[in-house]
N, C-alpha and C positions, 0 to 999 in steps of 0.2 A: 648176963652182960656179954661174955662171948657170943651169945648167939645172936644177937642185936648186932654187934660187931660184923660179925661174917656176913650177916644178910644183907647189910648197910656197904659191904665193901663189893658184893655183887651184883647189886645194885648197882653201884659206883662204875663198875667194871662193862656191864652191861650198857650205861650210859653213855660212854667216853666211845664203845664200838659202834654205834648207830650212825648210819650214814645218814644224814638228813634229807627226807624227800622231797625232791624238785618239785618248787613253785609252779603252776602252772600258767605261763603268761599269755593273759587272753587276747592282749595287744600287738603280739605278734602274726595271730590268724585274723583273715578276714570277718569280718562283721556278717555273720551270716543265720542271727537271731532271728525265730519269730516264725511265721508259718506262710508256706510257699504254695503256690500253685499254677499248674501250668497256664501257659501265657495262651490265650487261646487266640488265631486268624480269623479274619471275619471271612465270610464265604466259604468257609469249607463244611464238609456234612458226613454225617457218618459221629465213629465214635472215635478216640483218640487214637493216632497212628505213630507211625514208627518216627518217618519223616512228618513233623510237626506242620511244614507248610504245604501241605499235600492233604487230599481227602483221603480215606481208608481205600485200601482193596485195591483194585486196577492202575487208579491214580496214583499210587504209589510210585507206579515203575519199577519195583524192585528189581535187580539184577536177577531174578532167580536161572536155574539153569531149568532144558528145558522137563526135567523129570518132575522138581516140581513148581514148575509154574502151571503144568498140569495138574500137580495134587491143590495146587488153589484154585486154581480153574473147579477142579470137581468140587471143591469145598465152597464158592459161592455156590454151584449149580445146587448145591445141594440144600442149602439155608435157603434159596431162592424157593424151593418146593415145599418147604417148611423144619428141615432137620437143621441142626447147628453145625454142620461141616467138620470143618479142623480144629474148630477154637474149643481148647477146652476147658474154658472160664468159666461156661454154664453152669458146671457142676460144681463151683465154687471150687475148682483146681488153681495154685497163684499165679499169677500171667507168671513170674519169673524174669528174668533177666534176656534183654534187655528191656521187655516191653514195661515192666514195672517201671519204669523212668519215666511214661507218658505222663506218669500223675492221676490217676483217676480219683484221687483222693489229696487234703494236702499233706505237705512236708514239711519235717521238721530236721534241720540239724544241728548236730552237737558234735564241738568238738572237743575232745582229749587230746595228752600227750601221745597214746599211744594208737587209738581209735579214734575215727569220725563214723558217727551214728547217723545211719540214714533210717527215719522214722517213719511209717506210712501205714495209715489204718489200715488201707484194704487187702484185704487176703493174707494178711502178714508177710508184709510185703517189703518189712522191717531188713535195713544191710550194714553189714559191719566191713568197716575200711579199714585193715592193721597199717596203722602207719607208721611201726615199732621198727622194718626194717626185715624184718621175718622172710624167708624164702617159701615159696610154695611145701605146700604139706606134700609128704607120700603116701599118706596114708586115709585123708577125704574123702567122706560116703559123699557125694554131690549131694547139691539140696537147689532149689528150682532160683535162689538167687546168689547161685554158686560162692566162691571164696574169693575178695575181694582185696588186693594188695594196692596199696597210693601211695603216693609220695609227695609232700608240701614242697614246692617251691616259689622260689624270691626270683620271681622272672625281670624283674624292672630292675633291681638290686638297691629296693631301698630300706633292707633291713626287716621285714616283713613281706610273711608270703601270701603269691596273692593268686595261685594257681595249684590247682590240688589233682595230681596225675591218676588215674587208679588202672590198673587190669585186674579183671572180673575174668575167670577158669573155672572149670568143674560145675556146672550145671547140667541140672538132670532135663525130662521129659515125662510127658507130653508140652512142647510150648510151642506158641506162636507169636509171631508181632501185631497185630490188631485183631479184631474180632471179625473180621471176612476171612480168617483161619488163614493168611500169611505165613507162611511155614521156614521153620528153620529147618537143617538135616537132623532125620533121625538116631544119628549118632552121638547126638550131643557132646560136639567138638567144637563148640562157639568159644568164642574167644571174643572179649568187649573190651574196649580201650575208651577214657573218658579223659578231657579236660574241663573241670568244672573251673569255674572262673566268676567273679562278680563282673559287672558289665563296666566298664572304664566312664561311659557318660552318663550312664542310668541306673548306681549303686543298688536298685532295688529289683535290678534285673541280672538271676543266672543266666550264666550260658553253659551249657552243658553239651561241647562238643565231641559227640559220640561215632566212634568206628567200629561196625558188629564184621568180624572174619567168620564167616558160616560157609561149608560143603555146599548150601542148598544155595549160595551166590557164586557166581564168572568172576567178581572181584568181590573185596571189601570194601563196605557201604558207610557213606559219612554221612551224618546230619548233626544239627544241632537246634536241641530243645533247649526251649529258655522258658524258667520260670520267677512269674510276680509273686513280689513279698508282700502279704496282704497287710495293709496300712493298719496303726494301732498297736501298744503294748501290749497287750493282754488278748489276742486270740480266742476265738472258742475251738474246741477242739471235740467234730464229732464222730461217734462211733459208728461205724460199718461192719456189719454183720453179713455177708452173704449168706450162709446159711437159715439167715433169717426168709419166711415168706417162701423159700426154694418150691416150683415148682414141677424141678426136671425131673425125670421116672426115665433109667436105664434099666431094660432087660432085656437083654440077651446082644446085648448091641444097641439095641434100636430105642431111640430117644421115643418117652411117652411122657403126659403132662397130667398133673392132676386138675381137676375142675376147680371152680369155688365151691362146690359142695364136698369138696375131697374125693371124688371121684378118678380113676382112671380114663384118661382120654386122647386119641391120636393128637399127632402132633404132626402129621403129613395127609395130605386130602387120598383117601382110600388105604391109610394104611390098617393092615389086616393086626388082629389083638395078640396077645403074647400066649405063650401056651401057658396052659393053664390044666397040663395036665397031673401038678400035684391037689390040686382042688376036686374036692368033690361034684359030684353032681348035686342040682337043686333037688330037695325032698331026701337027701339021703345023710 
């Protein structure tokens, strides 16, 4: 009977101390349900770029300075002969920040009290937004869609927020902004600033106005990707594998390709084969 007693009264005790966990009210963030994708321009060619209303590569205009706007220079000349330049997506490396925002695949977001989940098949290309309030870490191994800090606000002030701030720090390398190998500095000092926002006349359009601060630009560069909510409740949602099918062969530097028979095979007109001198000879 005591012991029923005392267990029943710390129990009691234990109940009365619990602070009850906040509700999470979904009616105070934007409606940003469902699965996204980017908003593609008619006329444009190439593959998804930095500046959405721009073609890749030249047309871009990038600010670069001019150290490397020569390293892209040699990185078309280069895919132009048949190697893949600067971009080092080929190998199934994750484009990273900022380029992961072009969308090559769709999105998905979730929001929490303390996080907004930014979702994306390709390359795991998956980002977390502390919106908890947290200060920058000291202590961050960088990762290629570096550590990402936002902030909700009530920019209209009607009780409800409808513009979500982030800076994006601490990203690693090898990265580029499109696949003509656009190059950031190799020091990997980018710094990304975002206003994601629903669109005021066209609710099923983000805008996602983005400023990249990178060594390898004269200034900092703004554009703004907007992406469609694809119409319907229910989504299908499919999986991206790069590593599936991969056909690239790096050795020794130099990009090689395998055949459809699985064979070893250039991947530039005259390039000469890889040594091969831990192989045997034939007959031996």
């Amino acid at each position: 009977m005591l012991r029923s007693t005392f267990v029943g009264g710390i129990a009691l005790v234990l109940l009365l101390t619990v602070v009850p966990a906040q509700a999470h009210d979904d009616t105070k963030y934007p409606d940003v349900k469902g699965q996204w994708l980017r908003l593609r321009v008619p006329g444009l060619v190439g593959q998804p770029s930095y500046d959405p209303t721009k073609s890749e590569g030249r047309a871009q205009q990038a600010p670069l300075t001019p150290e490397y706007q020569a390293i892209h220079e040699a990185s078309i000349a280069d895919q132009k002969a048949g190697g893949q330049g600067n971009d080092p997506t080929y190998l199934c490396v994750p484009p990273g920040m900022p380029r992961l925002m072009n969308l090559y695949d769709p999105m998905e977001i979730i929001i929490t009290p303390d996080t907004t989940h930014i979702l994306i098949e390709y390359i795991r290309d998956s980002r977390r937004i502390y919106t908890d309030g947290r200060d920058w870490p000291t202590n961050f191994e960088p990762t290629f869609a570096g550590f990402s800090i936002g902030k909700w606000i009530d920019e209209d002030g009607d009780g409800k927020f409808d513009v979500l701030e982030v800076e994006t720090r601490f990203m690693k390398g090898p990265r580029a902004l499109d696949a003509t190998g656009l190059p950031v500095h190799k020091d990997n000092q980018t710094v990304v600033k975002e206003r994601i926002y629903r669109d005021k006349i066209a609710p099923n359009i983000l805008n996602n106005e983005m400023t990249t601060i990178d060594n390898a630009f004269t200034r900092p560069w703004t554009v703004t990707k907007k992406y469609a909510r694809v119409p319907g409740e229910r989504p299908l949602w499919r999986e991206a594998v790069c590593a599936e099918n991969q056909a690239h062969v790096v050795i020794e530097g130099h990009n090689y390709m395998l055949s459809a028979d699985g064979k070893l095979m250039p991947a530039r007109k005259d390039q000469p084969p890889p040594d091969l001198s831990y192989f045997g000879k034939a007959g031996k």
